[in-house]
N, C-alpha and C positions, 0 to 999 in steps of 0.2 A: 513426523510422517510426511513423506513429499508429498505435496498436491499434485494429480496427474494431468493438470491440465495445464504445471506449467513444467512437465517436466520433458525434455527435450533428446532425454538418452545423452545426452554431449556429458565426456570424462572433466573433471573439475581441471580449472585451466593451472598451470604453473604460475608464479610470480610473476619470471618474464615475458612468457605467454602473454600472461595481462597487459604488460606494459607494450607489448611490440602491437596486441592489439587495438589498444587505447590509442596510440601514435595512429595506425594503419587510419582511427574510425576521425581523428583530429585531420587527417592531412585530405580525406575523405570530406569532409564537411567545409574544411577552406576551400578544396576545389569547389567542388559544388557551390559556394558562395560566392566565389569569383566568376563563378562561368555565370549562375541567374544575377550577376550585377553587369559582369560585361554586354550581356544581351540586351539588358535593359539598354546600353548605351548604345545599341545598333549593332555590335560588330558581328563580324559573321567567322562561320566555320571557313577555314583556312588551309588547304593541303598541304605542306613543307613535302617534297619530294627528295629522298636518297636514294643513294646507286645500291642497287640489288646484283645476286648475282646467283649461278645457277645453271644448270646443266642443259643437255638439248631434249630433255624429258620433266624441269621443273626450273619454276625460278623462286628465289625469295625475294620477297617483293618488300621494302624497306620505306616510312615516312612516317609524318607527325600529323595531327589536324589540332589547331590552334586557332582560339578565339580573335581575330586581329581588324585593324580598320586600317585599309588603304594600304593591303598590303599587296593588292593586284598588282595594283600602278609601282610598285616599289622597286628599284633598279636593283639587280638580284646582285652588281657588285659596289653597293654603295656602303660605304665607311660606318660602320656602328661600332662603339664600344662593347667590351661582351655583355656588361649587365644588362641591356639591351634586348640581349638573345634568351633573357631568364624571365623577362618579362610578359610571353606571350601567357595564354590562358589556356592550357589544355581539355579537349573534350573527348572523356571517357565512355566508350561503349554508342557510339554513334556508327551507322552504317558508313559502309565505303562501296561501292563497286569498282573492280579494277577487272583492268579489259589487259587480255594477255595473246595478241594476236588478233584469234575470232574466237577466244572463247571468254565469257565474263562471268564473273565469280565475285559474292557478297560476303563480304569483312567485317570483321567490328574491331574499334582501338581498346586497346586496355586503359589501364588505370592510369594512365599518362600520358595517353592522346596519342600512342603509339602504334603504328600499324610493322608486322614484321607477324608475314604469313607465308610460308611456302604452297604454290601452288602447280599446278600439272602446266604444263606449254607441252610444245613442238615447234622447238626453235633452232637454229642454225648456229653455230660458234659464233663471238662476236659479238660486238654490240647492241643494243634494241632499245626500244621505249615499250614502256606498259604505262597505259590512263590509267588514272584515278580520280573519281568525281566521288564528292562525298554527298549523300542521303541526308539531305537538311529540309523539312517543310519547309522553316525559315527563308530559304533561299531555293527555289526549286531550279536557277535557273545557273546555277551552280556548274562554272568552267571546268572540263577536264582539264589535268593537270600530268605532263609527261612527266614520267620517272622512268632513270637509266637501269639496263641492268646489262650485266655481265656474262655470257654464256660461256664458260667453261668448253673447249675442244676436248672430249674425250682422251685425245691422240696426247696431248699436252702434258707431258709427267712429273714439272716444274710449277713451282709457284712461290710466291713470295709473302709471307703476313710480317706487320711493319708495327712495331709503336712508336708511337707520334710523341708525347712530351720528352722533353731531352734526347728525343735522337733524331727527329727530322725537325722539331721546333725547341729553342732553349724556353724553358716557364720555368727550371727550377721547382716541379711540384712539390716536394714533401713539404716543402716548409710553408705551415698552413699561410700567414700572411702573404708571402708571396705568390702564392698558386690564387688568394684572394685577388691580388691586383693582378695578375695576369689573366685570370677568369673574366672577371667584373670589371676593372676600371680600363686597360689598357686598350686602347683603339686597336682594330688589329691589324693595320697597316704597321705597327711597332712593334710586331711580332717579330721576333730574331730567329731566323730559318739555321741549322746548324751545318757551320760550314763543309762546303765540299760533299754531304749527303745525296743532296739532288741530281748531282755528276754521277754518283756511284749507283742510284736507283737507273739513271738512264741505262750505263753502263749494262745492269743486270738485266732491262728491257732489249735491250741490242745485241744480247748475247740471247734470249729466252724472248723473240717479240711475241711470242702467243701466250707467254706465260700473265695470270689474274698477279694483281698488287693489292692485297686484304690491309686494310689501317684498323689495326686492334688497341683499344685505350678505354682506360677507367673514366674518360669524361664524359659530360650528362650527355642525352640527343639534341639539349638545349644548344650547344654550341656547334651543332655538324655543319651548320651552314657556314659559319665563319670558320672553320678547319676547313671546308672544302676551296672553299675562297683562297686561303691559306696555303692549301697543297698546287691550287692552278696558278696563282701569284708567282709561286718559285720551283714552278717548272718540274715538281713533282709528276710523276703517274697520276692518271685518273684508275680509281677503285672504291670499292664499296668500306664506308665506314663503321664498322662493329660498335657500336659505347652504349650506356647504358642509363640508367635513373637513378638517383641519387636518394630518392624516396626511401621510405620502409618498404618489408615485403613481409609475407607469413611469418618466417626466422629469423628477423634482424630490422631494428631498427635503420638502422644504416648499412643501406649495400656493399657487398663487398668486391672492391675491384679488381684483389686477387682469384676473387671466384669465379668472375665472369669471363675475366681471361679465358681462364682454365678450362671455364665450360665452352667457352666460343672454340679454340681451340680441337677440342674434344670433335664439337660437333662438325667441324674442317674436317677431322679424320674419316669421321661416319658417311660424310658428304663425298666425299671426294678421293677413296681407298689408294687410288693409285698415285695421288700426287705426293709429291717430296716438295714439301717443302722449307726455302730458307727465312728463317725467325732472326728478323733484327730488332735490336733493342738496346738497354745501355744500362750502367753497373750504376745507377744511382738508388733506384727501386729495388723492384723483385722481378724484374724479367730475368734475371740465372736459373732460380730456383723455380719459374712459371716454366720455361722456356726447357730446362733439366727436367722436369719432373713428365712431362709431354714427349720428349727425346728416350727417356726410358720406357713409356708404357707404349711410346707409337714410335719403333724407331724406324721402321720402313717409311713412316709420313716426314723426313726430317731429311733434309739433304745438309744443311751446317746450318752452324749458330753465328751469327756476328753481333756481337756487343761492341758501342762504342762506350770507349772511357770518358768519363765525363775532365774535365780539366779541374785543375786544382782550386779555381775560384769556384766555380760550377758544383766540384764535390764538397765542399766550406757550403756553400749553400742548401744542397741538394744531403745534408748530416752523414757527409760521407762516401767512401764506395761499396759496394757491396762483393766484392771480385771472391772467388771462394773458389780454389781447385775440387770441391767435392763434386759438383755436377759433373765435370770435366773428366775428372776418374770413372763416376758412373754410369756414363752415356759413350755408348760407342759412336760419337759424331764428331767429326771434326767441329771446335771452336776456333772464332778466332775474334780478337781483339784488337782496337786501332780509336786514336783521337778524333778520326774524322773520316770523311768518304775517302779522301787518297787513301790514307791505310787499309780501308776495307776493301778496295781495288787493288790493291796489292795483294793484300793478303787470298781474295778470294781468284785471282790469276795464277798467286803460285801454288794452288790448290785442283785449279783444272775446271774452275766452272764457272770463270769467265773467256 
């Protein structure tokens, strides 16, 4: 007979259930250990600021609060390795206030120290800052901290979302060892930019200058500082960087980075009905069948697809291509295909929209 004082209504959990929860309440109690151990050693809540982006009636508002020492003073383009960037201490569920003009609005980060809130503005196309000062007793006296964001021109029916590993930086991800030293050991001034890319994103800026550049990718938020560093290095567009947490979440031990595409994506469409736009990416992953499957369910949101080919050493590395005419058949968009930024400049010229 249940006892009713410890019976909670909740349906008995599945196996995996168990397990994703067991993981959820482990990664839950490292933090928590790590943040009452860093504190003890002084360090203080920390804003990382990302570029947000958002219409002339909302912006999302995009960053991290992390446990750090002396990270005031820290020269925001000085040389770290990535493991580096994995080492901060995130704090979960602490106030933020973020000032968006003249109006200010009270946040909380989630499970990962993550701020990513859409809020109300009255803002002008173009670029802007929004503060954010984080709600610490500890430190009451706690610097606002600018963060960029992007405002969307209504008028603007063009845009651009980009993934970042093997098509505007070589890492070679799939192959776990290698995405390891590329993540964690490689300094990222030895990051290798892929050639001829950065030509072909100006190109599409100079053909479309009002047009947003969205960097969509499966990597944690742990490394957006060094990817942005990374994108300003080699003369890439400035744009807001979409990635994710590598954590558990309620359904899965390990997030999925095909998911989050898909869902980022998605919510591009709901954001932003009118714009088309063009999805680059490259045949080593699954950007075909991310990028195909988005093309068919939003094809008014899809102005072409440009995949680069990875090269023969690059696809040996990277287990392969992925190249499949089925997406191609079942999307009424033009594709098109090239080793590098010339070829995508060619090809998207003798298309008409460059």
């Amino acid at each position: 007979m249940t006892d009713p004082a410890t019976d909670t209504g909740e349906q008995p959990t599945t196996p995996v259930e168990q397990v994703i929860g067991r993981a959820m309440r482990i990664a839950d109690a490292v933090r928590e250990f790590r943040e009452q151990r860093a504190r003890r050693h002084g360090l203080l809540p920390t804003i990382i600021p990302y570029v947000g982006y958002g219409s002339t009636a909302w912006v999302r508002v995009l960053g991290r609060v992390l446990l750090t020492r002396n990270s005031r003073s820290r020269h925001p383009d000085e040389s770290v390795r990535g493991w580096r960037s994995f080492t901060g201490v995130p704090v979960d569920d602490i106030g933020v206030t973020v000032t968006v003009g003249d109006r200010r609005h009270q946040v909380r980060t989630d499970r990962g120290g993550v701020i990513d809130v859409t809020l109300e503005a009255a803002l002008e196309p173009g670029w802007h800052t929004v503060t954010l000062v984080v709600d610490d007793p500890h430190d009451p006296d706690a610097p606002g901290i600018d963060a960029p964001v992007f405002v969307l021109d209504p008028a603007v029916p063009f845009g651009v979302v980009s993934d970042i590993d093997d098509t505007v930086m070589v890492t070679a991800l799939p192959r776990p060892l290698l995405a390891a030293w590329n993540t964690f050991v490689l300094d990222e001034h030895a990051r290798t930019p892929t050639p001829g890319m950065a030509v072909f994103y100006d190109r599409v800026r100079r053909s479309h200058p009002e047009a947003p550049v969205i960097y969509l990718s499966t990597g944690a938020w742990n490394a957006a500082p060094t990817l942005r560093r990374f994108l300003s290095r080699n003369l890439y567009p400035p744009g807001p960087l979409l990635l994710t947490d590598w954590g558990p979440t309620p359904d899965r031990i390990f997030r999925s980075g095909r998911a989050h595409k898909v869902a980022q994506l998605n919510r591009l469409a709901r954001e932003f009905p009118d714009v088309r736009w063009l999805l680059i990416g490259d045949d080593g992953q699954h950007d075909e069948e991310t990028y195909g499957r988005f093309a068919r369910e939003h094809r008014d949101n899809v102005a072409a697809v440009c995949i680069r080919q990875l090269s023969p050493s690059e696809a040996v590395l990277a287990g392969g291509r992925s190249r499949s005419t089925e997406w191609e058949a079942e999307t009424d968009v033009d594709w098109h295909y090239a080793p590098d930024g010339r070829g995508m400049v060619t090809a998207l010229q003798d298309a008409g929209l460059l």
